[in-house]
C-alpha positions, -999 to 999 in steps of 0.1 A, spaced: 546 -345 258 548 -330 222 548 -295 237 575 -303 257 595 -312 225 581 -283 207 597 -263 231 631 -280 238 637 -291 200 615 -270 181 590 -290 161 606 -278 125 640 -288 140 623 -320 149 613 -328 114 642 -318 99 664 -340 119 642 -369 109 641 -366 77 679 -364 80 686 -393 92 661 -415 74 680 -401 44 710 -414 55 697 -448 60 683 -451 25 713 -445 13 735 -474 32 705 -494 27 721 -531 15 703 -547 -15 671 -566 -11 679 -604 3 706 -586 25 688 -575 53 702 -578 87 732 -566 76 736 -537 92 743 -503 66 777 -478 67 769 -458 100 741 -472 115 766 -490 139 780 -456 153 767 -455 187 755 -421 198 750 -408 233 718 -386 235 725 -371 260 748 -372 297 720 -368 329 683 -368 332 664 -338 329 634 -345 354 600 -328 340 583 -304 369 556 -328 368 527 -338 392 514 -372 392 480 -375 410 464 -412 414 433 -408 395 398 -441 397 404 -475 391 396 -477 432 396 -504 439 423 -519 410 411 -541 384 410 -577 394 442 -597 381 454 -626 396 491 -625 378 492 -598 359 516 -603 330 521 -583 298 501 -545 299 491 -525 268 474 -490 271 452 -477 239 431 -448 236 397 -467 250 418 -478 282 440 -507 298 445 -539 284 462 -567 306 472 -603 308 460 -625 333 481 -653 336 462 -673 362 431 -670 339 447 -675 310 431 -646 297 435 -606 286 411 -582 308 403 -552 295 393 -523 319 378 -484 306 392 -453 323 369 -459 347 381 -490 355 353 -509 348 362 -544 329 346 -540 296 354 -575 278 375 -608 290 396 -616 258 398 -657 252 386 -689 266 412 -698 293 439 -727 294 437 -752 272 440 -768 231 415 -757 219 399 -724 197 407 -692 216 421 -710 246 463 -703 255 491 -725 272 514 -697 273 497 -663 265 526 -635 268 521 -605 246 493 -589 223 482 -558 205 451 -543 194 448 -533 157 415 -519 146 385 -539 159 405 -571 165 432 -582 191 459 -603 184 476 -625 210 507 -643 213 507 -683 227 547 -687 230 545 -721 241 523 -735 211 543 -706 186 508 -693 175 487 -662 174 449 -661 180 427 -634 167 398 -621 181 375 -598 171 358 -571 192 326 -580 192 322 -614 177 349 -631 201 375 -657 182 377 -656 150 410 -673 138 448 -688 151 473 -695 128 512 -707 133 547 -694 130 581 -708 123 597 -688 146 602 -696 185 581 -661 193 590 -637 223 572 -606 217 548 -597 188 539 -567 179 519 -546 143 547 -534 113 528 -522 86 504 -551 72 524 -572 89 535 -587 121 569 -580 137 578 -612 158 609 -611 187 628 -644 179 642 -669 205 675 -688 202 682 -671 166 710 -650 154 687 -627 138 659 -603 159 626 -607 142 610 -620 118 588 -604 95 550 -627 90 522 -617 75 489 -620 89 487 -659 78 524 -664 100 541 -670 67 575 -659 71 581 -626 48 619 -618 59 641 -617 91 663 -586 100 684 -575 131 715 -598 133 727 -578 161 744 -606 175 775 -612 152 778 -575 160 783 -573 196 803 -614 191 774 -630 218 763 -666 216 735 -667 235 706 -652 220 689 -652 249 709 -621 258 688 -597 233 655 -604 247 640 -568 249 615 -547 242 604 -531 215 581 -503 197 566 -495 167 556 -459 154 556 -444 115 590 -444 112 597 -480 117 605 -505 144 622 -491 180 643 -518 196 658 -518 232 677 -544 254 664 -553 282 697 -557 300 720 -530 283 716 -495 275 712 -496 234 681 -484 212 680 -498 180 662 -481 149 649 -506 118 631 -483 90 598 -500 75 619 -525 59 639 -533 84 670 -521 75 688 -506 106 692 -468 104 705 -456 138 721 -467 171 715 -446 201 729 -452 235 707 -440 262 704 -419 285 716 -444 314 743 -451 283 770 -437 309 766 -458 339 765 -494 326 784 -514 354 796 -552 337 820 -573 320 816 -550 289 812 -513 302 824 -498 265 795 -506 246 768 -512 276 765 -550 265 763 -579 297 784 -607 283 775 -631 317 754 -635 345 755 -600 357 728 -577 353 733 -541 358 708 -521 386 692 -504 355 666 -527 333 644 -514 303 609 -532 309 582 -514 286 581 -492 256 552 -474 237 548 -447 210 518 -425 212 517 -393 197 546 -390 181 564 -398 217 588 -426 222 585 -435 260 606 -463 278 600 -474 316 635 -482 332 636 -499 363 661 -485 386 664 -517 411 690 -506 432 676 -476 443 642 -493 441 622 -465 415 606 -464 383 615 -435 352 599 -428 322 621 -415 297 609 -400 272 624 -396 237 614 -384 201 610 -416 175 642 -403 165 659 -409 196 664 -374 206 659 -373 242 636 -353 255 632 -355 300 622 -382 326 592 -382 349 598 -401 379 571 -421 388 559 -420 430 566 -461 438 589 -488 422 568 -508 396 573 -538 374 555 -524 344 548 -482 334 530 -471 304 529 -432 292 500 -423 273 498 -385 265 490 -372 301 484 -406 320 506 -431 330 491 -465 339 515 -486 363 512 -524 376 530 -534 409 521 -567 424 484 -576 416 474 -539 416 471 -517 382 473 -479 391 464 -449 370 480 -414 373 472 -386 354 506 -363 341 499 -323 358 524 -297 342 
């Protein structure tokens, strides 16, 4: 995928434009204690671009025949060793090679006590340990790769998602008029930034659940329900606003800025994200028309094309040429053929 920017952008073009606009967002930057505030031009929304450009791509179903056993597969990460997925029936995270052989069962199933989850949601995988997300009990287990659990610890925060910023934690915050939450790797609470809410005048804070990324360049926020990506440098001062590519064709109460101030839901929903290689990629669920695109965009937001994936899935992950997909109980692998 980074030839494919390369050759559309030009790679010193790429950098440039980077550079650029990180520049621009030191400079509104509001003092220390301030953040969340959001700094002189990050709230100009931009539209990358006006259609999809679909890659001339061939996807070809590669192992994992039969699929992995999940019973209720919840959140899915992909790494460089292979698939990691959670199995909410088991209360556990299942971790399957290429090959699709299981290679480790992450935790000790439902329960109180050490390693053991009432609500397990999300996770990552940083270094040799795997952190996991209880939402229900607000804390995070660790475990390590060979020696199993090693330690949990609480936060303040009602926790959505959780994800790696630096030598920290980046925590998605429930029923809060700020984003996330900054903790360290105790769950002490370092700062909180994003008050996008003020911004777009919503009171329910349930309607910026979303998903989010994290790459170099800071933290890569997207509605789940709107049409929005939000940029947060390393210390989480909001650089850039980029509506996206399906940033035209928002159908709801507020059709101008692509937010859904009610019950409705537009046909189009934003269900995973990942950065890998330099690549910002972002599954959107097309449910009208009942298919699955990955977009795919520079961590700047510039957008680059959309592969469209063979069947309608509830979660897609790119990772350089393969694209691992879950639909139902059943985790498919395809690998990317330009």
């Amino acid at each position: 995928m980074q030839d494919a920017v390369a050759r559309r952008l030009g790679l010193g073009a790429v950098v440039a434009l980077a550079l650029a606009l990180l520049l621009v967002g030191c400079e509104g930057n509001p003092a220390d204690g301030e953040r969340g505030l959001v700094p002189v031009g990050a709230n100009t929304y931009e539209q990358v671009a006006s259609e999809r450009t679909f890659a001339d791509v061939d996807l070809r179903p590669v192992g994992w025949e039969p699929s992995p056993d999940v019973l209720h597969p919840g959140r899915l990460r992909v790494y460089d060793e292979g698939g990691y997925v959670v199995d909410r029936g088991t209360q556990r995270i299942k971790a399957v090679d290429w090959d699709g052989r299981e290679t480790r069962v992450i935790g000790q199933g439902e329960g109180e006590g050490p390693g053991e989850f009432k609500d397990l949601g999300d996770f990552f995988v940083r270094g040799d340990s795997l952190w996991a997300l209880d939402g229900q009990r607000h804390q995070i287990s660790v475990f390590h790769q060979d020696d199993g659990f090693e330690r949990r610890f609480a936060i303040s925060t009602q926790p959505f998602t959780v994800a790696p910023m630096g030598e920290d934690l980046a925590v998605q915050r429930l029923a809060s008029d700020t984003l996330f939450a900054r903790v360290d790797a105790t769950g002490a609470e370092v700062d909180t930034f994003g008050g996008l809410m003020a911004e777009h005048e919503l009171e329910n804070a349930l309607a910026f659940q979303g998903e989010f990324a994290v790459s170099e360049e800071g933290l890569l926020f997207g509605l789940r329900d709107a049409s929005y990506l939000y940029y947060f440098d390393g210390e989480g001062h909001r650089v850039r606003t980029v509506r996206t590519i399906d940033g035209l064709d928002v159908e709801g109460p507020d059709p101008e800025n692509g937010l859904i101030r009610g019950p409705e839901r537009p046909p189009l929903q934003y269900s995973d994200h990942a950065v890998h290689d330099g690549m910002l990629t972002m599954h959107t669920r097309d449910r009208e028309n009942e298919r699955s695109i990955i977009d795919v965009y520079t961590p700047d937001g510039a957008y680059v094309e959309s592969i469209e994936l063979p069947e309608h899935v509830g979660q897609a992950i790119a990772h350089g040429d393969r694209i691992v997909t879950q639909r139902d109980t059943a985790l498919t692998k395809y690998r990317i053929d330009r």
